[in-house]
C-alpha positions as CSV (number, residue, x, y, z in Angstrom):
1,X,0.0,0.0,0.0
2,X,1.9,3.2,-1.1
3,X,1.4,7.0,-0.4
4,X,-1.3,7.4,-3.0
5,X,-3.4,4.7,-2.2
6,X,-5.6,6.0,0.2
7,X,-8.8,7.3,-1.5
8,X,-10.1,11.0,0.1
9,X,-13.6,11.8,-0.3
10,X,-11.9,15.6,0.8
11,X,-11.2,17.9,-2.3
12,X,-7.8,18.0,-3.3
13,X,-5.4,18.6,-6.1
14,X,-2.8,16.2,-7.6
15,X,0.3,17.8,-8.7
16,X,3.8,16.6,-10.3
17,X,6.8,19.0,-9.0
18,X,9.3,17.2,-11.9
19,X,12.1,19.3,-9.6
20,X,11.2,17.2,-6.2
21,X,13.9,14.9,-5.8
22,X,14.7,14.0,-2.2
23,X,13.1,14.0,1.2
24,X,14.0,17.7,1.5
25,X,11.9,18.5,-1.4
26,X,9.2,16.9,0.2
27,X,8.9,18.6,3.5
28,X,9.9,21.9,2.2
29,X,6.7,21.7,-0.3
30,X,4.7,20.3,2.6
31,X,5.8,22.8,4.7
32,X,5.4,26.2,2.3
33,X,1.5,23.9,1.0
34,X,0.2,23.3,4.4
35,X,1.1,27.7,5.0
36,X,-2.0,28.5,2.3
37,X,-5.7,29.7,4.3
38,X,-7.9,26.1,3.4
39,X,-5.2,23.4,2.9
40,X,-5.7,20.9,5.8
41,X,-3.4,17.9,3.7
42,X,-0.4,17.9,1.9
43,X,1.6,14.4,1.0
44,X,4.5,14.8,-1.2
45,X,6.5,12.0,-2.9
46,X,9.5,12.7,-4.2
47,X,9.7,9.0,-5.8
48,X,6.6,9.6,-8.2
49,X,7.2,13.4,-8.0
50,X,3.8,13.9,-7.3
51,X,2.0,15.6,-4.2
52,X,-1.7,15.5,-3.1
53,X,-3.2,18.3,-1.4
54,X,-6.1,18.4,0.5
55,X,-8.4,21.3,0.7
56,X,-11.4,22.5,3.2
57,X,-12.5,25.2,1.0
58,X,-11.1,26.3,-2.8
59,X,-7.7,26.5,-3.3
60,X,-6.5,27.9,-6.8
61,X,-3.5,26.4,-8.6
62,X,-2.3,29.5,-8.9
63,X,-1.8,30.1,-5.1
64,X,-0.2,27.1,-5.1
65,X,2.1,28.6,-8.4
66,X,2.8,31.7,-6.4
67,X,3.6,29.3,-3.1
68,X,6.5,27.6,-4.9
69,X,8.2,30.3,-7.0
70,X,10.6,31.4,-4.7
71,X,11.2,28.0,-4.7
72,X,12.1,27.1,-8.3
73,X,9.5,24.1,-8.0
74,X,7.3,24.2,-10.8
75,X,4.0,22.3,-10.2
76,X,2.1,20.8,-12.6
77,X,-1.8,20.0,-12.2
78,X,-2.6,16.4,-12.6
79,X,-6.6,16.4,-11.2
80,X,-8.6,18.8,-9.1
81,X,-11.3,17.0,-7.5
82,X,-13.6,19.4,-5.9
């Protein structure tokens, strides 16, 4: 049973963040992801270079974008599931 198995009735967005290499990616984005107003949930896997976030009320890709850039990560948007 890996990261992305468990199913989330919650909305969320999946991302790929190509950059996220190593466990320090991963808390870094989790950290600066779980900062934005309505994100309850973020898992990052630097493996599949892909990061689920979870979301109590909207959350824009964008703030996500805007999250990252002093970052260098560039996130890509796999699903939103609202």
């Amino acid at each position: 049973m890996g990261l992305f198995s468990k199913k989330s009735s919650k909305p969320h967005l999946v991302l790929t963040i190509p950059e996220m290499s190593c466990n320090h990616c991963e808390r870094t984005i989790t950290t600066m992801l779980t900062a934005i107003d309505g994100v309850t949930d973020v898992q990052a896997d630097a493996k599949s270079k892909q990061v689920i976030v979870e979301t109590e009320k909207p959350v824009t890709f964008e703030a996500i974008e805007q999250t990252l850039k002093p970052t260098n990560y560039n996130p890509v948007l796999k699903a939103d599931k609202q």
